[in-house]
Each structure stands twice: as structure tokens, then as C-alpha cells.
SEVO-654381 format. One record per residue (C-alpha): residue number from 1; residue in three letters; y, x, z. Coordinates in pm, 1 decimal. Layout:
<domis>
DOMI resi resn    north     east       up
DOMI  NUM  ALA        Y        X        Z
...
</domis>
This chain:
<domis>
DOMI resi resn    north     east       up
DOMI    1  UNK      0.0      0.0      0.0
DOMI    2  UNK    370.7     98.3    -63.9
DOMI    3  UNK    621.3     -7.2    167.1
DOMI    4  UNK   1026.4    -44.7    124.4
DOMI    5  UNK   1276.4   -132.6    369.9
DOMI    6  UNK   1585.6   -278.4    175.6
DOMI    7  UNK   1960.9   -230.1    358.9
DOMI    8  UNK   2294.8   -217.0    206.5
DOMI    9  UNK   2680.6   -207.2    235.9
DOMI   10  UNK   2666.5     -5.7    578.5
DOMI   11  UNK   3030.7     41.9    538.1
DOMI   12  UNK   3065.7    327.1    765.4
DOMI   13  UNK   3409.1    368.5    899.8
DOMI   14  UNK   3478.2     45.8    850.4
DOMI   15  UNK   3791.8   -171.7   1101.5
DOMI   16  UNK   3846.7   -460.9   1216.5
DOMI   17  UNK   4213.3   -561.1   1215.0
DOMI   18  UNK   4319.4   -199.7   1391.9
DOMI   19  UNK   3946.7   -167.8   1595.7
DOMI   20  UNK   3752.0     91.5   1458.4
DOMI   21  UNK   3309.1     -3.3   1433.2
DOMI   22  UNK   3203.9    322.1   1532.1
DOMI   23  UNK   3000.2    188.0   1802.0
DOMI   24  UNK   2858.3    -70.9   1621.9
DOMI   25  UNK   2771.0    114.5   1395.5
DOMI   26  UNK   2559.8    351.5   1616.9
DOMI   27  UNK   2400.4    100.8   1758.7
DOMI   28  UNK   2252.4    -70.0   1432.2
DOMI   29  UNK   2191.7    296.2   1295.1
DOMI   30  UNK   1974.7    385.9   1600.0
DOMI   31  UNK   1800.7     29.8   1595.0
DOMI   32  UNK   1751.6     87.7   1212.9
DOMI   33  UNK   1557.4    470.4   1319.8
DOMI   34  UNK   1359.2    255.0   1557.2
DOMI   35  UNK   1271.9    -36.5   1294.8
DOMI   36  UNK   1178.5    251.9   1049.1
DOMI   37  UNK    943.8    468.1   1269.5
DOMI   38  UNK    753.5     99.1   1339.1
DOMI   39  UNK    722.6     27.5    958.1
DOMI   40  UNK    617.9    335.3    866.5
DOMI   41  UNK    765.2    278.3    498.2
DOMI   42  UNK    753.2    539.0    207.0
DOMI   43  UNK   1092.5    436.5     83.8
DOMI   44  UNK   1403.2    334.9    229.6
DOMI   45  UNK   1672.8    172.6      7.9
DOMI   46  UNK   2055.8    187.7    103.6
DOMI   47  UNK   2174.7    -30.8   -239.5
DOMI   48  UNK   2552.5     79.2   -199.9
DOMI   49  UNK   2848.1    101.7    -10.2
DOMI   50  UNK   2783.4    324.7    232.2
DOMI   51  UNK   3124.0    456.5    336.2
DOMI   52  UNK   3408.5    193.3    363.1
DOMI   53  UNK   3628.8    430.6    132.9
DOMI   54  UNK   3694.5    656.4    -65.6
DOMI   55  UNK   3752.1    940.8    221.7
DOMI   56  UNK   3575.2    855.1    541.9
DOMI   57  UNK   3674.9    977.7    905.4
DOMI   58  UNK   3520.2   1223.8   1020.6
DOMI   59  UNK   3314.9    987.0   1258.0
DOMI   60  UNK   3142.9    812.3    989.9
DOMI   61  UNK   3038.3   1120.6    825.2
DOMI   62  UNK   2846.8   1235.9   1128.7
DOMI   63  UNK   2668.3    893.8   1195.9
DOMI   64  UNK   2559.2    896.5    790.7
DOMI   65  UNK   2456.6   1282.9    838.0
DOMI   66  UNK   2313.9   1211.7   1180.7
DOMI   67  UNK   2091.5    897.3   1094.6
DOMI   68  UNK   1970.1   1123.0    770.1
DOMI   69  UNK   1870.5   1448.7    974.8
DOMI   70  UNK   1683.7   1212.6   1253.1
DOMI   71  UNK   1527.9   1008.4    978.1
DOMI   72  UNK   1373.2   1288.5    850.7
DOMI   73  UNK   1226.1   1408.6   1205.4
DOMI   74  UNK   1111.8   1051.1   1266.1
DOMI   75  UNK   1011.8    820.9    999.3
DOMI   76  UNK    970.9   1097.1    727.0
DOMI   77  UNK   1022.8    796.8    477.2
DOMI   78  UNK   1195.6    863.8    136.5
DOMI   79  UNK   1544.6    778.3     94.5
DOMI   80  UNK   1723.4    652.1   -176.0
DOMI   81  UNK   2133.2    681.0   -142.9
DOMI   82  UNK   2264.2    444.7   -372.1
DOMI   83  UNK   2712.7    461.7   -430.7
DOMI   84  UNK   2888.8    138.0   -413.4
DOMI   85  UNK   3256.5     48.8   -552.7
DOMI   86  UNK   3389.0    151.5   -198.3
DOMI   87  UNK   3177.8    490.7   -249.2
DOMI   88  UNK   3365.6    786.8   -374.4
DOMI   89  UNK   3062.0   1013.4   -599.8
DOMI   90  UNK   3179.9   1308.4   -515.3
DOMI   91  UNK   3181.6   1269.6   -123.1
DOMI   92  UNK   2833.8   1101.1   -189.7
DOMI   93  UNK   2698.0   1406.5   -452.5
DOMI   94  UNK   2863.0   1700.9   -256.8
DOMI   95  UNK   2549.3   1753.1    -43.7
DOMI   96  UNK   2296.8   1620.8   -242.3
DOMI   97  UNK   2126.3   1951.1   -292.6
DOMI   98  UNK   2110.7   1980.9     83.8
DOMI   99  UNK   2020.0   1661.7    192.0
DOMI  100  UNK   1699.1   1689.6    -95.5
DOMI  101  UNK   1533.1   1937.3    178.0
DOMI  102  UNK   1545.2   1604.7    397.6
DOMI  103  UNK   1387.7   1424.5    120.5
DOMI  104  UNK   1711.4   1204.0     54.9
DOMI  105  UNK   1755.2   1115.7   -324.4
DOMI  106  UNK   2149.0   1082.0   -357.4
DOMI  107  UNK   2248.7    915.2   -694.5
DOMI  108  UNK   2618.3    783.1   -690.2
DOMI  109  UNK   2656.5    759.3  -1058.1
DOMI  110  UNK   2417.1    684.3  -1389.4
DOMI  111  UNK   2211.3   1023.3  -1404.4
DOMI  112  UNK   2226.4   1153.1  -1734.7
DOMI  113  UNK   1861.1   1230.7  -1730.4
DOMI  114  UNK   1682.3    879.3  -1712.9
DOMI  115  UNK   1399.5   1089.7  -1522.1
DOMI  116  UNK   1629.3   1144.5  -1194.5
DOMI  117  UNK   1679.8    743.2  -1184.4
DOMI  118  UNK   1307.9    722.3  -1142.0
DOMI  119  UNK   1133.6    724.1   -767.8
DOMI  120  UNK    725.0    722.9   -815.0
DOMI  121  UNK    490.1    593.1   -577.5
DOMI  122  UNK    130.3    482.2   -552.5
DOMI  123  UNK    180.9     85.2   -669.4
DOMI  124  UNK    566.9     92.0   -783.5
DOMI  125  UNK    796.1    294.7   -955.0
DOMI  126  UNK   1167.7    240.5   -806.4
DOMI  127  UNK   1499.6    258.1  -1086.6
DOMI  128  UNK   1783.3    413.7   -942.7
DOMI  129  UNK   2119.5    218.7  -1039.0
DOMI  130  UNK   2409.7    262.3   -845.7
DOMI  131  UNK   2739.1     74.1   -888.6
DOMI  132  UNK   2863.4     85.7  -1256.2
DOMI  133  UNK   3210.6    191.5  -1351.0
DOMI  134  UNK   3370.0    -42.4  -1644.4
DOMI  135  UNK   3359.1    393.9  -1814.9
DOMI  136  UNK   2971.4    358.4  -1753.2
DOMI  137  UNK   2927.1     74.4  -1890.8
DOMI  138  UNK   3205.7     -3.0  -2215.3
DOMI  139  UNK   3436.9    194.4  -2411.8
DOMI  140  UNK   3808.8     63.6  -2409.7
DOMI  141  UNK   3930.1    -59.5  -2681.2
DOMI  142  UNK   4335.6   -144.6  -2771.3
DOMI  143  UNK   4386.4   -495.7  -2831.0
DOMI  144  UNK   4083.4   -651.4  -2651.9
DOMI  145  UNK   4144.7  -1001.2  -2471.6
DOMI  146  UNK   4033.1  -1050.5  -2120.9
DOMI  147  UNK   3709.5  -1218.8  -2262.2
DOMI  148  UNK   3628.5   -952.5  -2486.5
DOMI  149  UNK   3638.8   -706.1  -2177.3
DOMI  150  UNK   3434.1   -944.6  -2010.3
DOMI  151  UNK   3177.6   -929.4  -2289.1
DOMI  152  UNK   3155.5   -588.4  -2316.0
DOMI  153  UNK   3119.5   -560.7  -1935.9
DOMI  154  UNK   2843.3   -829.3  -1928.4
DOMI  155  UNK   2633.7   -632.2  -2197.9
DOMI  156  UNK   2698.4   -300.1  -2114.7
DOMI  157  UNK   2543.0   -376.4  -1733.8
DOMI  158  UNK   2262.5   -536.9  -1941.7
DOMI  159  UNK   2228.4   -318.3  -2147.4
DOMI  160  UNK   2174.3    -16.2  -1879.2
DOMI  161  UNK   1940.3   -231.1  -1696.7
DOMI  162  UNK   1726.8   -300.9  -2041.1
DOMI  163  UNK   1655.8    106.7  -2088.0
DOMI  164  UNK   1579.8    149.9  -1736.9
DOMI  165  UNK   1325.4    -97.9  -1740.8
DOMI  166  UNK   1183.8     33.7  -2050.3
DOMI  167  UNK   1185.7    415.8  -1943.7
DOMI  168  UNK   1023.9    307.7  -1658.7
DOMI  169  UNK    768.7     86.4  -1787.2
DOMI  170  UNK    674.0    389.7  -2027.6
DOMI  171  UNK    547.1    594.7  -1703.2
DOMI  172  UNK    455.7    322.9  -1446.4
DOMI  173  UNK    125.9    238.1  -1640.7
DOMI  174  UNK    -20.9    -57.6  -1381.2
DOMI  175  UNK    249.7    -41.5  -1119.9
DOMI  176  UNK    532.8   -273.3  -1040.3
DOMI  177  UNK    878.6   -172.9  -1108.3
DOMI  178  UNK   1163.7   -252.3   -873.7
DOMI  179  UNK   1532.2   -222.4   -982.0
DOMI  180  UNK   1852.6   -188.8   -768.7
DOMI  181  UNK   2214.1   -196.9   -821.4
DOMI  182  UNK   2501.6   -270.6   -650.5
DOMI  183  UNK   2754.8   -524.4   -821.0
DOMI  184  UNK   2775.6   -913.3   -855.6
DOMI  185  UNK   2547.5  -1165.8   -976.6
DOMI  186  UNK   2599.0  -1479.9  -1133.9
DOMI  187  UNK   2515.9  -1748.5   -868.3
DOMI  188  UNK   2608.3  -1525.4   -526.9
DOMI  189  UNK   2756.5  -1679.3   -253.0
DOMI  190  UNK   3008.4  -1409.7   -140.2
DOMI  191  UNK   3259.8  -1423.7    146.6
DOMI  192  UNK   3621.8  -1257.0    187.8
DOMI  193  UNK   3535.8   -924.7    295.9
DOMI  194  UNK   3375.3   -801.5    -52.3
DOMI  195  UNK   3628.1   -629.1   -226.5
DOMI  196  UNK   3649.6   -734.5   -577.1
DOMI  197  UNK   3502.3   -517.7   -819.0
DOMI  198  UNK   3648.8   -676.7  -1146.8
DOMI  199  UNK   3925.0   -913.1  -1076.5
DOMI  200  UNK   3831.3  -1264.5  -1220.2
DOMI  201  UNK   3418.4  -1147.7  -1199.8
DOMI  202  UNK   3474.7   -995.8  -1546.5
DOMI  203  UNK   3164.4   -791.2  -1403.0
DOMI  204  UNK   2999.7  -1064.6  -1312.2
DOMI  205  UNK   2574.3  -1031.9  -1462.6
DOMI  206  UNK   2329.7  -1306.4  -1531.4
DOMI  207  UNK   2012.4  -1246.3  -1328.4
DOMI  208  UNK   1858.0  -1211.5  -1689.7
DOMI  209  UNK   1952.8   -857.4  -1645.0
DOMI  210  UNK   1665.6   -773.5  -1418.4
DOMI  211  UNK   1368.8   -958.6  -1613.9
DOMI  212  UNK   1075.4   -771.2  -1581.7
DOMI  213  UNK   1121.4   -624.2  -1290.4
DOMI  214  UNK    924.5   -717.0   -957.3
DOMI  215  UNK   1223.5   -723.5   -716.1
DOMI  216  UNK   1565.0   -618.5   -732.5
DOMI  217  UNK   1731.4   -453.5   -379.3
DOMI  218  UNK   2103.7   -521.7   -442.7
DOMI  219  UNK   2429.0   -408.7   -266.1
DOMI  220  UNK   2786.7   -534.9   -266.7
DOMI  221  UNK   2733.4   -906.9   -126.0
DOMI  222  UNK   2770.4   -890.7    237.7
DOMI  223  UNK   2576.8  -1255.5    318.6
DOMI  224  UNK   2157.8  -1198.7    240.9
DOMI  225  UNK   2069.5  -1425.7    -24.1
DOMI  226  UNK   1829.2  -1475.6   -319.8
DOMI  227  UNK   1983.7  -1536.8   -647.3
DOMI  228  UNK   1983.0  -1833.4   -908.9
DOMI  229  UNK   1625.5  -1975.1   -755.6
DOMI  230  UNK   1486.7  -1615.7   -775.0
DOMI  231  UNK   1330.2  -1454.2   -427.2
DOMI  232  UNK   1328.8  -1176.1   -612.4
DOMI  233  UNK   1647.9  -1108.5   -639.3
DOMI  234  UNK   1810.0  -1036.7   -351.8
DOMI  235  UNK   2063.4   -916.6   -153.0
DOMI  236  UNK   2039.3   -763.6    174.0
DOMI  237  UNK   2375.5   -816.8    296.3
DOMI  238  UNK   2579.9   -601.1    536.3
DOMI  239  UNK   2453.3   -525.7    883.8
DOMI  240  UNK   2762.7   -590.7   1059.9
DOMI  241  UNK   2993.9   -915.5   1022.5
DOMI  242  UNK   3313.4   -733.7    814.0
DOMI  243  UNK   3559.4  -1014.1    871.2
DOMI  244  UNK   3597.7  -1333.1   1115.2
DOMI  245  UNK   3464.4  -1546.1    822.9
DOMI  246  UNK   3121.2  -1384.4    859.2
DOMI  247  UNK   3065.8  -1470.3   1195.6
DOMI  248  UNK   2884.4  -1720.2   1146.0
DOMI  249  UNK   2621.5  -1483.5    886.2
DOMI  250  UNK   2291.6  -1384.1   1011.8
DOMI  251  UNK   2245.0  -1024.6    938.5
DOMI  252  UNK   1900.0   -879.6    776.5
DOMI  253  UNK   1718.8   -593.0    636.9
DOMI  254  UNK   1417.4   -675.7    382.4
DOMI  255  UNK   1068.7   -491.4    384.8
DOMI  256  UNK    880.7   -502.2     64.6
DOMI  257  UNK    532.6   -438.1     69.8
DOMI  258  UNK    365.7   -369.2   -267.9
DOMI  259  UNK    -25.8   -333.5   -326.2
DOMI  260  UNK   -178.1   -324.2   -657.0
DOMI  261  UNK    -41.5   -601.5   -897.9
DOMI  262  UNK     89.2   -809.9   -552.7
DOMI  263  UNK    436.9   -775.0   -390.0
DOMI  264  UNK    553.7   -967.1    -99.2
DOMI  265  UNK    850.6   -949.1    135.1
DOMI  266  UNK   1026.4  -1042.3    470.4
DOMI  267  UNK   1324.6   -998.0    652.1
DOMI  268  UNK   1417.9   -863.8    995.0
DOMI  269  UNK   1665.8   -984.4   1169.9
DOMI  270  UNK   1941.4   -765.1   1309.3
DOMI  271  UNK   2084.0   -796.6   1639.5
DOMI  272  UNK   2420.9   -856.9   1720.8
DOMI  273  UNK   2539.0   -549.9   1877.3
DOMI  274  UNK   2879.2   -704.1   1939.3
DOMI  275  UNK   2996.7  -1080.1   1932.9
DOMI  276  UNK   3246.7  -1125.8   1747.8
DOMI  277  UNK   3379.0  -1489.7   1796.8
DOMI  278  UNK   3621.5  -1743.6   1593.6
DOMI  279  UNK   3761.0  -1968.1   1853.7
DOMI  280  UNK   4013.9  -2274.2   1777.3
DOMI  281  UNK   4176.3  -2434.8   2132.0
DOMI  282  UNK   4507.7  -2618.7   2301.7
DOMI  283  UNK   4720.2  -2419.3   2493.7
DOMI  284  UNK   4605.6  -2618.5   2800.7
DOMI  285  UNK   4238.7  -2567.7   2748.1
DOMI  286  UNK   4313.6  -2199.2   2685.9
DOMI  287  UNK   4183.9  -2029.8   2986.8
DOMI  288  UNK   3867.3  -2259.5   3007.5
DOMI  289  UNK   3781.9  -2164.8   2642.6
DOMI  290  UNK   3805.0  -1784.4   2715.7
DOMI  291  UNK   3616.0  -1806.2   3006.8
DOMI  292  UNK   3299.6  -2006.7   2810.1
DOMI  293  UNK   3284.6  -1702.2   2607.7
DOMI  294  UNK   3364.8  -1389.6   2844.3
DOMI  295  UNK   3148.8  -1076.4   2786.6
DOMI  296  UNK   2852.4  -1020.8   3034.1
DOMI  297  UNK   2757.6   -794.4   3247.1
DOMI  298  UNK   2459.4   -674.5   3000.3
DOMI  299  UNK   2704.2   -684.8   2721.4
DOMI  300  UNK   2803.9   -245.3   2668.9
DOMI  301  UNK   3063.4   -424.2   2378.8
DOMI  302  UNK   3344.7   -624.6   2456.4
DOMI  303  UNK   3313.1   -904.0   2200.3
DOMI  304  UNK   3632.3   -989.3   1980.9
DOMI  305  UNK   3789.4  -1274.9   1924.0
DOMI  306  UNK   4033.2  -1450.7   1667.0
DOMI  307  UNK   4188.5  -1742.5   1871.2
DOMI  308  UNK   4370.2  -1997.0   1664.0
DOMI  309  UNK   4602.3  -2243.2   1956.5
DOMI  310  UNK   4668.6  -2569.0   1794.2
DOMI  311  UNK   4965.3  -2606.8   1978.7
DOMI  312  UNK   5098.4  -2243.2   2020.5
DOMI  313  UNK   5381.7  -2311.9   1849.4
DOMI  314  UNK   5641.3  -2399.0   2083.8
DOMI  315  UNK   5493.1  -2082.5   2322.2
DOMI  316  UNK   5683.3  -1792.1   2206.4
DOMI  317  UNK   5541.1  -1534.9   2477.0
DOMI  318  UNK   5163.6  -1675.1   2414.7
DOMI  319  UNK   5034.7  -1374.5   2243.9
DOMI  320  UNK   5085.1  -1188.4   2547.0
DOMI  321  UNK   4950.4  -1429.8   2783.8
DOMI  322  UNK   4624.5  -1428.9   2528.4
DOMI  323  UNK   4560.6  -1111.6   2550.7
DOMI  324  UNK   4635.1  -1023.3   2899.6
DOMI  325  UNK   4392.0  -1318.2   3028.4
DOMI  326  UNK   4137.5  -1245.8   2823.5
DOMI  327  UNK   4153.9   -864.9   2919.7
DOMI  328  UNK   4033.5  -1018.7   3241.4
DOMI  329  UNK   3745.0  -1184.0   3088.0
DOMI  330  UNK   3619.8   -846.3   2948.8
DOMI  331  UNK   3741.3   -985.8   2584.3
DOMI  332  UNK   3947.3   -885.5   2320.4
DOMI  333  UNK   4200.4  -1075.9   2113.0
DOMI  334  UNK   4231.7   -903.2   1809.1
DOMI  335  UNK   4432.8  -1185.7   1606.3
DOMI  336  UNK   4624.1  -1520.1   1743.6
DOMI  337  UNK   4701.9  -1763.2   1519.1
DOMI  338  UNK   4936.0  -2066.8   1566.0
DOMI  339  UNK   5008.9  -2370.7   1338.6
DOMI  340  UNK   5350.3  -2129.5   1167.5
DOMI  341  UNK   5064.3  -1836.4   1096.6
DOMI  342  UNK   4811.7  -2053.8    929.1
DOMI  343  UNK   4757.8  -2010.0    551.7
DOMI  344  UNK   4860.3  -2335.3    347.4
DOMI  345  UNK   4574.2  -2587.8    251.1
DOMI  346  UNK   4370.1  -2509.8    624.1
DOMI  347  UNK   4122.0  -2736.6    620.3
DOMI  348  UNK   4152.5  -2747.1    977.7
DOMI  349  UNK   4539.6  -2800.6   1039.5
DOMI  350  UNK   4592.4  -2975.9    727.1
DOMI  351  UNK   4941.7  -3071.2    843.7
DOMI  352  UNK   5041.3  -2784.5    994.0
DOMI  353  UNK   5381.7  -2590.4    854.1
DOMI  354  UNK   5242.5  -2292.1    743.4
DOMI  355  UNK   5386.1  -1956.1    596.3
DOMI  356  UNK   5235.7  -1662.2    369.0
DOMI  357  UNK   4918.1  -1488.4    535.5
DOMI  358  UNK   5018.8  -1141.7    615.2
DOMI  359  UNK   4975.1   -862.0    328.6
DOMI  360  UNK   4648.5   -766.9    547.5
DOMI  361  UNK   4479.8  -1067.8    436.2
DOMI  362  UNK   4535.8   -994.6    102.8
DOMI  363  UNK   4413.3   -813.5   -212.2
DOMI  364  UNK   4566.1   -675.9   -494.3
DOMI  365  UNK   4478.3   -875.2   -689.1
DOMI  366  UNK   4583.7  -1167.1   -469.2
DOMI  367  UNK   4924.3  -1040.3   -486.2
DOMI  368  UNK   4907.7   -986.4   -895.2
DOMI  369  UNK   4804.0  -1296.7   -965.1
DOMI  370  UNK   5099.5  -1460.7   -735.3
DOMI  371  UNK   5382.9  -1252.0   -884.6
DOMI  372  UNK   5248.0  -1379.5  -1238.9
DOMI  373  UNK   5260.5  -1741.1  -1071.1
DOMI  374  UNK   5667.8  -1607.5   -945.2
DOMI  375  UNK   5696.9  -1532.1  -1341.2
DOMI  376  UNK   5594.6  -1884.3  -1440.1
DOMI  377  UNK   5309.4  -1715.5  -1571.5
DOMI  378  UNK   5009.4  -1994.2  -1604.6
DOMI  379  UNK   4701.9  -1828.5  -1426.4
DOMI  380  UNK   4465.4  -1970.3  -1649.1
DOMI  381  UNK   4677.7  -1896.7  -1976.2
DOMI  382  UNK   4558.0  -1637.4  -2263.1
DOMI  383  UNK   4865.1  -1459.2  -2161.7
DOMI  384  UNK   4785.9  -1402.3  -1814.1
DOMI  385  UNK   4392.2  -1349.6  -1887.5
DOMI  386  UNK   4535.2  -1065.6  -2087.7
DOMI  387  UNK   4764.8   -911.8  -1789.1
DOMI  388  UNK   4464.0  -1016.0  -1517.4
DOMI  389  UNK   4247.4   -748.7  -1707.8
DOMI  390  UNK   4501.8   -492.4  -1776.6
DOMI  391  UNK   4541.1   -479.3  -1417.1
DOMI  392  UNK   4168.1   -482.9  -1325.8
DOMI  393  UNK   4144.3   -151.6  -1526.4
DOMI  394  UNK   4444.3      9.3  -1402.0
DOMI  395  UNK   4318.6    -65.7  -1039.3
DOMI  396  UNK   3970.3     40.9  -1111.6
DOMI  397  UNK   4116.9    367.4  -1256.0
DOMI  398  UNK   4331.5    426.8   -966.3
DOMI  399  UNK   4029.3    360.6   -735.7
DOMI  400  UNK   3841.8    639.4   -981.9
DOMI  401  UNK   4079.6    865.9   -950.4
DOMI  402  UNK   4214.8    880.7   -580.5
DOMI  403  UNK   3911.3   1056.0   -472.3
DOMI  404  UNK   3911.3   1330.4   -769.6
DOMI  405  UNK   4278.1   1401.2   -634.3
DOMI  406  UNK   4177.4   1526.1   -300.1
DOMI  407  UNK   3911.5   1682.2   -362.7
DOMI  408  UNK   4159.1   1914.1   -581.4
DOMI  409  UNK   4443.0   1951.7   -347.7
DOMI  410  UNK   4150.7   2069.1    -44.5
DOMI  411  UNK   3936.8   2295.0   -235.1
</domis>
């Protein structure tokens, strides 16, 4: 039997409003080393995203490094390091040599040699993709309208997915063949922590792309799912809840078990290491809210909390008295919201007067597309189709770039 353990979108060095998740962090890395030397696998599978950015703190370097030097002591599994939009290749490639010696199989861009996409066991064979720049995947062209771009996106993904499936059908003989890949599939449920990787889903592929193979361990959707009807497709979703609107997401890693022509597979829940809590109350129920939820004394992590008061408004010192009585509690109040902070169209304060959200609720592309509304620029127009994809390749080029920058002004 083969076995695979399936994770994804660790987003190391990730925050939370201003709170950093290095302690999180540890603690589902050292559960993960515990999960791992139980199962035994031959493989493990980290489908993208493994950094939050481009440049990672120092911190989340040494919990990647650490979990990959104690893997190797413990498990001894395989490892397959897949890069993700958030990824930068070259902080991902520059120790790829070394980390080989720990038998960790770094790929954070198409390999040029189809071979070193390929990972060969007894019943499967394992394709390598990582996430695919719109340069990977199309040439641009002068003139081309948001659809074409779209297109040529669509079919260059498939396309990429089509040889690797053939290349490794020529060498798997009887085996299975399991693709992964790290972008967005047609049918996904996503939620407002994934950052965009073409604005509009211009990259967007149909879960055609991966007939043929026997399952496919993606990255870049934080909430585990199967796609279109198909178990297997799937994503394995991030291990830790990256905004207030995935508090509500149970968390997962998948184990695939392959044996001859039969492949079957499971989750495994992961713990909450911290709670982190979306809580709506009146000013006058305040303190008896707070106190329903207040950490315990088995609890090492203060849980977090976004507190929207109904009637807050008229309160001007409230934020204060939030976060001083929950302090108490052994909570913390990262975010307060009142009736004036709440984004237009809440479903939950329908009436409520409400202004902007703050820039830190938004994306760029957010803002783009609401300047081109300021310009009396239809959204849905040809025009602004046009100017949507202009700016999805200037801000993927940008995002390309950044890390290429550094690296030259440190070596």
C-alpha cells in the first residue's frame, strides 16, 4: 500500500488584524509531526502556499525549516513542497539542494524537465504542479479582450495538466496517477481570505482539467471541499481559520491510501489550537456575552474575538471599555464594530448607517474596480473587462517581480 497525507495553504507568517499566528502555527505543525509518525505515509503533500508572502519573518522560516528537519528524524515520509500565488520561488528553490538530503522535493515553478514533476511509488505515480503564472501558462498578446485572456488562461492550465498526465501515464504502467496544483476550480466555494489570483477568476479551470487522474490534492481554497460532484477532487483547505469569516470552517488534512487499482481517502480533523470567535451583542448584554465565552484555564491561547455592539453607536469610549473587560476574561478584542463601521448591505443590520470598510478589508482589486465605478465606468462593460485584465496582469507582474528585487539588493 501507498499512503499520502494531503495539507495545504499553511500560510506561515500569517496575522490576524496586527496578531501575529506564530503560536498557532507551532502548535498545528507539531500536531501535524505527531499525525505523520501515526500514519506512517510515504508521501506528504503541502499543495501551496506555504509562506503568507513573498518575504517571510524570520519566525516562519524556522517553523517551515524546523517541521522539515524533525520530519525527517521522525516520519521519514517523502515530501513534496508545492509554491502557491503567496509563495515567492526563489525563497522556496534557494535550499532545495539542501533540503533533498532530507528527502524534501521542492518544486515552486513548472520544471523544465517533465521527469522532476514526477514522484514514483509502488501503486501511484504523483505529478508535481505548483501554482501557474499567467507567463507559464499564455503568451501576451497586444490587443486581446478580457475574454480572450481568459481563454488563453483556461487552456493553457489545461493544457499543462493534459502533458502531465500523458508523461506520466507513459511510465506509471498499472499504477494510479494523482495530480496537484494550486489555483481555482470551477465550482469552489471560497471565502474572503483567498487572495485572488486572477481578478474576475480569469484563471478559473473546469475540473475537466484533471480527467484521468485518480485524485487531485489542491491548494489555494482555504474551506476543504470536493469539487463539481467529484470526491476526487479536492481541496484540503487551510489549517488555521485566516479571517473571522472562517470561523465557522472545520479544518482537515486528507490521507489517501492507494493499493493496486483501488484508492480511498479520509480526513482528519484538526484541532482548534485557538478559538477564534465572531460575537454580535447590546451594549447592556456586553459583559454577560464576554463572560459565556472567556478562555479557560486549560486554554495556553487566549481566544480572539470580533465583537460587533448593535447599539455601540452612541458609546464613544466603548472600544476601550471592550477591551479592557475582556482583558479580564483572558480574551482578546481584536476588532469592534458598531452600526457607523458596518459595511453597506449587512445582512445583519440591514438598516444600519454604514460607511466604507477600512482599506484592510480590502483588495486591490476591490479598490480598482470601485474607482472604475467613481469613473462611471460600467463594471460589467467591454470597456471595463478590458481595464479589469490590464490590471490583473500588471498586479500579477508586480507580485512576480517584488521578490526578484530583493533578492538583488541583499545578495
Amino acid at each position: 500500500m501507498t499512503r499520502i497525507v494531503h495539507t495545504a495553504d499553511w500560510h506561515l507568517g500569517a496575522r490576524l488584524i496586527d496578531c501575529d499566528r506564530h503560536e498557532e502555527h507551532r502548535a498545528f505543525l507539531d500536531w501535524l509531526l505527531v499525525q505523520l509518525e501515526e500514519l506512517r505515509p510515504d508521501l506528504l503533500i503541502v499543495a501551496g502556499d506555504i509562506f503568507d508572502g513573498a518575504t517571510p519573518p524570520q519566525e516562519a522560516l524556522t517553523l517551515y525549516y524546523r517541521f522539515l528537519s524533525r520530519l525527517a528524524t521522525g516520519a521519514r515520509c517523502q515530501t513534496l513542497i508545492l509554491g502557491g500565488n503567496h509563495d515567492s520561488p526563489a525563497t522556496l528553490h534557494a535550499p532545495r539542494e539542501v533540503l533533498r538530503a532530507l528527502d524534501v522535493r521542492v518544486i515552486a515553478s513548472p520544471p523544465d524537465d517533465p521527469t522532476d514533476g514526477l514522484l514514483e511509488f509502488e501503486h501511484v505515480i504523483v505529478g508535481a504542479m505548483p501554482f501557474l503564472r499567467e507567463r507559464d501558462v499564455r503568451l501576451a498578446t497586444p490587443g486581446q479582450t478580457a475574454d480572450d485572456v481568459a481563454t488563453a488562461i483556461r487552456q493553457g492550465v489545461a493544457e499543462r495538466y493534459r502533458a502531465m498526465y500523458a508523461f506520466a501515464r507513459s511510465k506509471a504502467a498499472d499504477r494510479l496517477i494523482i495530480a496537484t496544483g494550486h489555483l481555482t476550480a470551477v465550482g469552489s466555494q471560497s471565502s474572503p481570505s483567498e487572495r485572488i489570483i486572477h481578478i474576475g477568476n480569469l484563471g478559473s479551470v473546469s475540473t475537466a482539467c484533471f480527467e484521468g487522474f485518480a485524485y487531485t490534492a489542491l491548494g489555494h481554497i482555504h474551506r476543504p471541499q470536493a469539487i463539481g460532484g467529484d470526491d476526487r477532487v479536492r481541496y484540503a483547505g487551510s489549517p488555521l481559520p485566516l479571517s473571522f469569516a472562517e470561523v465557522d470552517l472545520a479544518k482537515e488534512i486528507r490521507v489517501i491510501d492507494v493499493e493496486g487499482n483501488q484508492l480511498a481517502h479520509r480526513a482528519i480533523s484538526i484541532p482548534i489550537f485557538r478559538r477564534v470567535l465572531r460575537l454580535t451583542t447590546a451594549t447592556a448584554d456586553l459583559m454577560t456575552e464576554l463572560a459565556r465565552h472567556q478562555a479557560t484555564s486549560s486554554e495556553p491561547l487566549w481566544p480572539w474575538v470580533e465583537l460587533t455592539v448593535n447599539d455601540g453607536r452612541s458609546h464613544p469610549d466603548l472600544d476601550r471599555q471592550v477591551r479592557d473587560a475582556a482583558r479580564e476574561l483572558r480574551l482578546r478584542v481584536l476588532k469592534v464594530l458598531t452600526p457607523a463601521l458596518l459595511p453597506l448591505g449587512d445582512a445583519n443590520h440591514p438598516t444600519s448607517s454604514a460607511t466604507a470598510p477600512s482599506l484592510d478589508d480590502l483588495r486591490p482589486e476591490d479598490v480598482f474596480l470601485e474607482r472604475l465605478r467613481r469613473e462611471q465606468i460600467d463594471p460589467t462593460s467591454g470597456e471595463a473587462c478590458d481595464l479589469v485584465a490590464t490590471f490583473a496582469e500588471l498586479l500579477s507582474k508586480m507580485h512576480e517581480t517584488v521578490p526578484a528585487e530583493i533578492t538583488e539588493s541583499t545578495a
